[in-house]
N, C-alpha and C positions, 0 to 999 in steps of 0.2 A: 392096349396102346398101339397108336399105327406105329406100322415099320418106319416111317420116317422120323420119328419122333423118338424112336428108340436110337437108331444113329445119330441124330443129333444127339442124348443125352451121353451117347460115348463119348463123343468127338468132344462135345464139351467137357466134360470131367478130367478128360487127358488135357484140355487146354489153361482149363484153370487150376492146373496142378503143376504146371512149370512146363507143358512138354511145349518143344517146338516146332512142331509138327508142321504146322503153316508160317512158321516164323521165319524159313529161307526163303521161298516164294509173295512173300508179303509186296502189297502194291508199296511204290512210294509216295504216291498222292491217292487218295480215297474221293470215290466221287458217288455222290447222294444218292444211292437206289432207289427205287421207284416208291416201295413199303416200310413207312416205318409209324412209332409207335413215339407217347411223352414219356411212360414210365425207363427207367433205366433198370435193368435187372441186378444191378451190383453184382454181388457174388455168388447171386442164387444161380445153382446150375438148371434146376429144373423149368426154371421164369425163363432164361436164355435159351434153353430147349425146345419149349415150345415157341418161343418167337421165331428161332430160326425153320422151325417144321410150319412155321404157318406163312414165311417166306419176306417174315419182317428185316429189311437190310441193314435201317439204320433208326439211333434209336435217341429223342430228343432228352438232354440231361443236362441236370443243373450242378453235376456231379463231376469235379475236373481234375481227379484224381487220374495221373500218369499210369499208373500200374492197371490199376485196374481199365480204363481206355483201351491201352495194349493189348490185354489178356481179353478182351474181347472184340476187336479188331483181326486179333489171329484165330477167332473163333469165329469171325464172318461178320461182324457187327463194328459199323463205322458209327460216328458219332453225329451228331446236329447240334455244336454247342453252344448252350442256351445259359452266359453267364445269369442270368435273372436281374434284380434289383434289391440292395441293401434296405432293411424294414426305414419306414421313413422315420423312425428315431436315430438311425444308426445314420444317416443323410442328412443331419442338423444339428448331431451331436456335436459338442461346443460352441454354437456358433451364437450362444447367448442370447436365444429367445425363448418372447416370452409368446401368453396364447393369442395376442395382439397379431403375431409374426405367423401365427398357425395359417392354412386354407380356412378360411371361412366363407358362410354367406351374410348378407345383408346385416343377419338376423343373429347372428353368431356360431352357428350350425356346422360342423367340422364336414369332412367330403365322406361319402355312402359306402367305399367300397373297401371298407376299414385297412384303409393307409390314411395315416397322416401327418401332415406333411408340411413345406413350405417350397414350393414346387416354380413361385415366382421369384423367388430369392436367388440370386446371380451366384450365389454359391453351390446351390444344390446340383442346378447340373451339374457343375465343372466336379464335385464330389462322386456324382454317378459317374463321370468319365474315368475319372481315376480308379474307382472301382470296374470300371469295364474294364480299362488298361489291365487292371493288376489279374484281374480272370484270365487275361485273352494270353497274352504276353508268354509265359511260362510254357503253353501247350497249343494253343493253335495254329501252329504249323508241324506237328507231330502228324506224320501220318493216319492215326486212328479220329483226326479232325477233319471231319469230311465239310462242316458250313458251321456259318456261327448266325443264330438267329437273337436279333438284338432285341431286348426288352425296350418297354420306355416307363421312364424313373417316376410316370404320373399315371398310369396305372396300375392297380393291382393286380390285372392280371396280364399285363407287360404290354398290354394292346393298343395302337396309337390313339388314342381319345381320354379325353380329361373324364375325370370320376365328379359327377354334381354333387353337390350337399345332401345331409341326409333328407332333407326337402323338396332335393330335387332341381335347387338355383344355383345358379354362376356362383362357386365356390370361389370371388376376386374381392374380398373387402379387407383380407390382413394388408396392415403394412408393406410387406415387400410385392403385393400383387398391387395395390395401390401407386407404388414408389416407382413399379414399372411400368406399369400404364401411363405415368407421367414423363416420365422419360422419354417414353416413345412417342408420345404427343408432340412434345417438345421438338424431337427433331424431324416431324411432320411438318408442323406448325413452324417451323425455324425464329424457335424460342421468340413468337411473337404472339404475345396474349389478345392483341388486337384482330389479328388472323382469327384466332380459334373465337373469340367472342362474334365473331362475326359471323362463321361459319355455325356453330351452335345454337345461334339466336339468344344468345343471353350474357350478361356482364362477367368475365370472369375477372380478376382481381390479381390473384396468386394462381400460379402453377400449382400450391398445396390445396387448393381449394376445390380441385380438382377430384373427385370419385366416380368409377364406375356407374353408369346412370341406371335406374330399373326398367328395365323390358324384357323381351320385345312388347310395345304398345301398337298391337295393329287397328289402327284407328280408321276412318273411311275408306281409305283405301287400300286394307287388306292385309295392309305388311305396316314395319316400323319404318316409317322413310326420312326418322330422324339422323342428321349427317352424326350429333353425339354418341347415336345407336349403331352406327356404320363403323364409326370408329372405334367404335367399343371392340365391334365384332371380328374387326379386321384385327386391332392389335390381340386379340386372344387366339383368332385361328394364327397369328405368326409366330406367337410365340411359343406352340404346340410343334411348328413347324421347322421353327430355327432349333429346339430343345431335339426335335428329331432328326434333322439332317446332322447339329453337332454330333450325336450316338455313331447315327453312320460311319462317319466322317473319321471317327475316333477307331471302329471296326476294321475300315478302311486300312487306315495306318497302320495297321498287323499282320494283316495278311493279305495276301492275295487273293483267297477261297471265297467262294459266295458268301454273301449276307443277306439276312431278309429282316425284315418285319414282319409285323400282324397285325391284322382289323376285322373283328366280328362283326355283332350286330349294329353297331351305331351307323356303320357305314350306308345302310338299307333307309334308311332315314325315319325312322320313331327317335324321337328327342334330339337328333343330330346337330342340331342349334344349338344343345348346350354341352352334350357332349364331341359333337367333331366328328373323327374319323374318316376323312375324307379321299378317297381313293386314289383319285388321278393324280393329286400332289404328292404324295408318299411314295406310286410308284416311278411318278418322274422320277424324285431322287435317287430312288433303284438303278434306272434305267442310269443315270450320272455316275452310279459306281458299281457298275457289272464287274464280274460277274454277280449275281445277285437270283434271288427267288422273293415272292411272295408268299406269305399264309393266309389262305383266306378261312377265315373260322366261322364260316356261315354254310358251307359245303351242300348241307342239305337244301338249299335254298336255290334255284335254275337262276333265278332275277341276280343273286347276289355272284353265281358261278359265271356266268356270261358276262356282266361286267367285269370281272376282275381278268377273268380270261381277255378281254376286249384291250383294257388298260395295260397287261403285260405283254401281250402280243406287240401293243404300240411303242411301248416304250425299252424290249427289248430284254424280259424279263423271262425266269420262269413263274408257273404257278405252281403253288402247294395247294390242296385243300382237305381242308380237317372239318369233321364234322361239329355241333356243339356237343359238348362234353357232359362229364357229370355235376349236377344233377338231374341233366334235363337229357339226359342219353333215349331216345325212342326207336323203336325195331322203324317203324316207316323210314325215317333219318339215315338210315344207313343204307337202305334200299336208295335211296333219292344221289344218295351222295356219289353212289356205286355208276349210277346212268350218268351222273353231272360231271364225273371224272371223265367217261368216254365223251362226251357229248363236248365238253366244254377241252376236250384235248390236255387233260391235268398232267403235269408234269410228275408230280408226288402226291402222296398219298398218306396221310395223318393220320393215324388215331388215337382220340384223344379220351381216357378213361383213367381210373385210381386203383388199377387193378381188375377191372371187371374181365379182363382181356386173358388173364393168368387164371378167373375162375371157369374149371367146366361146366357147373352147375349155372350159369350164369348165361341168361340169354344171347348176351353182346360179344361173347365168347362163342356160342355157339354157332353166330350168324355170319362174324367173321373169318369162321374155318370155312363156311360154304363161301363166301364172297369174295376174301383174298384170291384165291386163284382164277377170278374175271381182273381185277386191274393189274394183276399179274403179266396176265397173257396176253392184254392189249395195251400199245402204248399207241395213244391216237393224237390227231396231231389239229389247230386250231383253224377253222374253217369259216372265216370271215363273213358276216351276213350283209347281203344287200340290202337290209333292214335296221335298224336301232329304236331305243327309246332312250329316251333323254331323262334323267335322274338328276335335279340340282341340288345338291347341296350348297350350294349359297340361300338357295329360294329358304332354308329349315332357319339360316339366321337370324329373317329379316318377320318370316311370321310369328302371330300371338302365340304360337301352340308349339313353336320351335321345333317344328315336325315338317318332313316332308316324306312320306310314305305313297307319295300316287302314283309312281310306279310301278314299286314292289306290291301292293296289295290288287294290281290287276292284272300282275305277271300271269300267273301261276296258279292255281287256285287250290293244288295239291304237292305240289313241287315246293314246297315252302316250308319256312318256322314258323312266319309271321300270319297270322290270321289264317289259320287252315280250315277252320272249323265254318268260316263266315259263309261260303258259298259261291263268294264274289266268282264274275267271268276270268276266262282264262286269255287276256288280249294278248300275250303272247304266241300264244299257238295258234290264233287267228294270223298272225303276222308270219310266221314261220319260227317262231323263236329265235325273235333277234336280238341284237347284240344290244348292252346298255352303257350309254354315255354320259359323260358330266363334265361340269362347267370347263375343267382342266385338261379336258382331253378333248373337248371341241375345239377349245382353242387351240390345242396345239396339231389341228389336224385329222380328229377321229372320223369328220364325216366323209374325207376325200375315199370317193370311189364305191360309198352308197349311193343309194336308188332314194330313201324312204326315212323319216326321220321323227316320232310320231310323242308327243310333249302333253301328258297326259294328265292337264292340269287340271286341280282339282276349285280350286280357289285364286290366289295370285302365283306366279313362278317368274322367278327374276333370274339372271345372269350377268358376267360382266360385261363390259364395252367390246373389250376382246373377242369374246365368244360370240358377241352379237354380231361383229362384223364376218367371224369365221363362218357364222351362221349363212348369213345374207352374201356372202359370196360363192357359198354352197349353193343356194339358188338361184345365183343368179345364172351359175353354170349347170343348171339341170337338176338340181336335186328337187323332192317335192317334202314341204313340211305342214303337216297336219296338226294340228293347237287346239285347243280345247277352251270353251270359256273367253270372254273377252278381259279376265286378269292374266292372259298367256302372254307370256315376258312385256307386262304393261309399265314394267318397271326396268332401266338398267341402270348397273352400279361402275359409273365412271372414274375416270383411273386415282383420283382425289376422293373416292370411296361416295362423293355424293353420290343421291337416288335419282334418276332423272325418269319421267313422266314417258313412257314411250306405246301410246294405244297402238291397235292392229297388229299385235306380232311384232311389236318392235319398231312400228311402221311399214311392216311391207303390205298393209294394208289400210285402204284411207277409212280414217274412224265413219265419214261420210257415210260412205255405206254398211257400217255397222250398228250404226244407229238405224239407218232404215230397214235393214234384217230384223234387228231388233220390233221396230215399230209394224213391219208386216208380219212378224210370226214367223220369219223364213228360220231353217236347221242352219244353214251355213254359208259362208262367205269367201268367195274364193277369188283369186285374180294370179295373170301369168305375170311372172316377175322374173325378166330377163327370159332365158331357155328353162324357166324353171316355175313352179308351182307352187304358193302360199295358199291353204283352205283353213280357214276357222270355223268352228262348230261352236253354232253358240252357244249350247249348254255344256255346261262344265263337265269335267270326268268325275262326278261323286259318286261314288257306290249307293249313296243314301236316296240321290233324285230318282224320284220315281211320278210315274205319269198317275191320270185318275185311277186308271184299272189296278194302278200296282206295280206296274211291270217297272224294274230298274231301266235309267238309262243306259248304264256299259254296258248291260246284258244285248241291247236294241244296236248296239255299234259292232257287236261281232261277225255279222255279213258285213256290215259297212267296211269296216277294216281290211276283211279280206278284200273285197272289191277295189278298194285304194291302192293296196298293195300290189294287186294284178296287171293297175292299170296304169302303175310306177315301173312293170316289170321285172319287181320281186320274184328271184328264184325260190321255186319251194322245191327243195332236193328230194321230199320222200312225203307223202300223208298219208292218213288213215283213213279209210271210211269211216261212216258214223256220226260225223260233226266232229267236236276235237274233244272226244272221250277217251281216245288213245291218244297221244303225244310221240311220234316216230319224227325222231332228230338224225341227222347226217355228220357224222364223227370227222369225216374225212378217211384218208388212211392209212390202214396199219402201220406203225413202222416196221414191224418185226415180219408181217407177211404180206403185206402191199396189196392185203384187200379192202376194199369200202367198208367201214362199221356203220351198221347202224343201231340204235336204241330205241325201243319202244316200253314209255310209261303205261303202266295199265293197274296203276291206282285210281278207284273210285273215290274213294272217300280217307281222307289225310282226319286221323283224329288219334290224340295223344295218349298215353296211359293206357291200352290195349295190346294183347300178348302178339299179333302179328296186324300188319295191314289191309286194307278189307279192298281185294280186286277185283275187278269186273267178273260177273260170271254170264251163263249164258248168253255171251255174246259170240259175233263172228266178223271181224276187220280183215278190210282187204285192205293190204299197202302197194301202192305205189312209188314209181320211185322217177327221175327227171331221168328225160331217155340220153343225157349225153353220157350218162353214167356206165360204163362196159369193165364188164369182168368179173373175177370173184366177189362176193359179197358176203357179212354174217351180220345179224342180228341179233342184238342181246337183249332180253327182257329179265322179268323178275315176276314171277306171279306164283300161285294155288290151284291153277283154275287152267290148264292150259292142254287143250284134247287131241287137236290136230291141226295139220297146216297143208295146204298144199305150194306149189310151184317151190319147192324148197324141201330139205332133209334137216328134221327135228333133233336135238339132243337135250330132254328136259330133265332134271333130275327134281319130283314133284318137293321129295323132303328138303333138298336143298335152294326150292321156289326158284333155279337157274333154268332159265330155258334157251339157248343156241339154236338158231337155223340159219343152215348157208343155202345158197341160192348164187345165180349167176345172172348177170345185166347186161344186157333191158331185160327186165318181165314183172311180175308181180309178188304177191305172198298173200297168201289169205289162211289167218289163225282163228280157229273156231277155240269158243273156252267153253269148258263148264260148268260144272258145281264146287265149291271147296270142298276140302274134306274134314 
């Protein structure tokens, strides 16, 4: 047993034995440390023991017992309270329904992520609030309450996005999700049937006659551009969004202490059209009631870390990031997660397990005593890129496949959950790894004071009116936007939710000459608009097109990219030789030592269910770095495989895959690797 861990198990056994030993000196406000962890150790000393020897500060729990909070706050250990959500029987208990009243789909099909529920019902929130209330109320302003991370009452696993049918559909055909959809029609439509029959194209009669319509139907043109399918989608993303700002709002009212939410995978766009989870609006609301954090529960993911990094930075938030948990816990995932903390400037640092973290024998335990003390000893801070890609979630509502993934799966190609194994290119590292934006966060600003803005569309991508003009005045003041495909934003969704028709990028290109691109075989279309830059590419971003030889098109765009981006005057703060088989990111700097972090990726190959991550070997990167850069500098990697470096002083430790090299700016670094072992 290390020595650290033995004083810990003192310090704690005298603590949770009455002494008070830290109970004169006790903070009177507790404030979120850097590491923490979901499990709550209760009473166990020796679970608390190692958390604290492994440097865990604060520890997420659904557990809100006074006594024990205390006895473990003067043991070093603040809290992250996390009231959860009442089972959804115990959220409709008397309210006298029947399974008429249940979530349903179409077809009768209860919701997948086994809660169920009636989550349209005007009663249910206001029952999860009361239940928030009655959690919060009694101890969240207790010293050992460091933030209170708010559930939402329509997930099961507390995360803002609706749970689909076991099928897979818009779980909206009971009664109270009907009831409400009409309602909200109605004061759209100002209880005028003639309005909605008009807008709808069809006779409605009764306000009851009224249901949810089946889509999305993406018919010639790519997407559903029915205004009854617009409205469908908009009353379901509000109602996701009013059911979440109410929680806030209610958290709010209790204390003053941070509050957060969370959004995993839906947010990256596979199925996001029916489940939701939509970033920019969630952490607006954040940013409307600071102090406040984010959880981003996609951690391992760079595409999902640099958005959410993007979005909190904007709207004046911290970030959390947790990796995905069990069952899908992977050694690559926590290497990934470890660089996307530095890289993406993470505030906190989550770990999310059912105990794996308390077993020795237990890999994710083992990986974490070497890796804790890297997010430890750096806290890095958010380094805005002269670059972005644009992520809509709007565009996942309106397509047949209620998917929008053409970002994230070009992101990254190892840096990821999603599709690791595919092979896809890496257009992120071609760009410099920039930042990711959406619909909510263009509008309200995200692209002032980029260079480059690149919409990596795969089939149709839509936005709203708003966005579109936020867009088009970004170029008009210099900005340069690169589109993919001539379904790139061929559609906008006006402030009345209709679709309206909008070729070239929106217009900033005359369809004129995209038809004759078209007709002569040309790659792309480009014109100056205002001080600023619109280029179309007329084939689309599919990973699937591929020319006679074989060769993918996105693979054919990774010089292209970088070349755009150089010639937009995108800063690349640091690269690798090699082509972009290393991934070296610029952190910003240290707060604790005010040197420049850097991170270098030096995963080959990202594949699941394998006892560690398979790294480059005999290779040799030389990195560079932007010469305005002067002073201290370090370097954090992760590898097997790591022999020598020169213009810089090595600290690798091979068993615990950590490799450190500092070095001093302007100059180089060149890392020769070898063999595993």
């Amino acid at each position: 047993m290390r020595c650290g861990m033995i004083l810990a198990v003192a310090a704690v056994a005298g603590i949770l034995a009455g002494s008070p030993a830290r109970a004169a000196d006790a903070k009177q406000a507790a404030e979120l440390p850097r590491l923490g962890n979901w499990i709550w150790p209760e009473s166990d000393k020796e679970k608390l023991a190692k958390l604290l020897a492994l440097g865990v500060g604060f520890t997420s729990s659904y557990n809100s017992d006074p006594k024990l909070g205390r006895s473990l706050y003067e043991a070093g250990m603040v809290t992250n309270l996390c009231p959860g959500r009442p089972s959804g029987a115990k959220l409709i208990e008397g309210l006298g329904l029947t399974d008429e009243d249940m979530d349903q789909d179409s077809e009768g099909h209860r919701t997948g992520e086994g809660i169920e529920s009636a989550v349209f019902h005007e009663a249910v929130p206001e029952r999860f609030r009361e239940y928030l209330r009655g959690k919060l109320r009694p101890v969240v302003n207790e010293p050992w309450v460091a933030s209170v991370l708010v559930s939402s009452p329509i997930s099961m696993y507390g995360e803002v996005h609706y749970a689909p049918s076991t099928t897979g559909q818009y779980a909206v055909f009971s009664r109270p999700a009907k009831a409400n959809f009409r309602k909200w029609l109605n004061a759209r439509y100002h209880d005028d049937l003639g309005a909605i029959s008009k807008a709808w194209g069809q006779e409605i009669k009764s306000w009851d006659d009224i249901v949810p319509p089946a889509g999305p139907k993406a018919g010639s043109e790519g997407i559903d551009a029915r205004q009854c399918w617009s409205d469908f989608i908009h009353w379901y993303n509000w109602w996701l969004d009013e059911i979440t700002w109410q929680s806030l709002q209610t958290a709010r009212q209790e204390t003053d202490k941070p509050i957060a939410t969370m959004i995993g995978g839906p947010k990256v766009g596979f199925s996001q059209g029916v489940c939701l989870g939509n970033v920019g609006p969630v952490v607006r609301m954040l940013g409307k009631l600071r102090p406040a954090f984010f959880n981003d529960t996609d951690a391992q993911t760079l595409f999902s870390t640099r958005y959410t990094r993007a979005a909190c930075s904007q709207y004046g938030v911290e970030l959390m990031q947790e990796h995905v948990g069990p069952p899908h816990l992977q050694v690559f995932h926590q290497y990934n997660m470890v660089l996307n903390v530095l890289s993406c400037g993470a505030d906190h640092v989550h770990l999310a397990h059912l105990g794996e973290l308390f077993d020795e024998k237990h890999w994710f335990s083992r990986v974490w005593k070497d890796l804790a003390p890297i997010v430890l000893r750096y806290h890095t801070t958010y380094h805005k890129s002269d670059a972005a890609m644009f992520h809509s979630y709007m565009t996942s509502w309106y397509r047949g496949d209620r998917s929008n993934p053409d970002t994230v799966r070009l992101y990254d190609s190892t840096n990821t959950l999603w599709t690791p194994e595919s092979g896809y290119p890496s257009w992120g590292r071609a760009l410099g790894s920039p930042d990711v934006v959406d619909d909510a966060m263009v509008e309200d600003g995200a692209l002032d004071g980029r260079k480059l803005l690149v919409i990596a569309n795969s089939s149709v991508t839509v936005t709203s009116r708003k966005a579109v003009e936020a867009l088009r005045k970004w170029v008009l003041g210099g900005g340069t936007l690169l589109g993919f495909g001539e379904g790139c934003l061929a559609y906008t969704v006006e402030a009345d939710r209709s679709l309206s028709h909008t070729p070239g990028m929106a217009g900033m290109l005359p369809s004129a000459w995209i038809a004759e691109a078209k007709k002569d075989g040309a790659d792309r279309v480009e014109q100056k608009v205002g001080r600023g830059m619109a280029v179309l590419f007329m084939k689309p971003a599919d990973p699937e097109l591929k020319d006679a030889a074989g060769t993918r098109f996105v693979d054919e765009m990774m010089p292209v990219l970088r070349a755009e981006a150089d010639k937009c005057g995108v800063r690349r703060w640091c690269e690798a030789s090699g082509g972009y088989d290393a991934n070296v990111l610029y952190c910003g700097k240290d707060l604790k030592s005010g040197h420049h972090i850097f991170t270098i990726d030096l995963i080959r190959e990202a594949k699941n269910n394998v006892p560690d991550a398979v790294f480059y070997t005999d290779r040799s990167f030389e990195l560079t770095f932007d010469p305005s850069l002067t002073g201290d500098a370090e370097l954090v990697g992760i590898t097997n495989t790591f022999e020598s470096c020169t213009g810089g002083t090595s600290d690798y430790d091979r068993d615990k895959h950590t490799l450190i090299v500092r070095f001093k700016l302007p100059g180089k670094v060149t890392l020769k690797f070898g063999k595993a072992e």
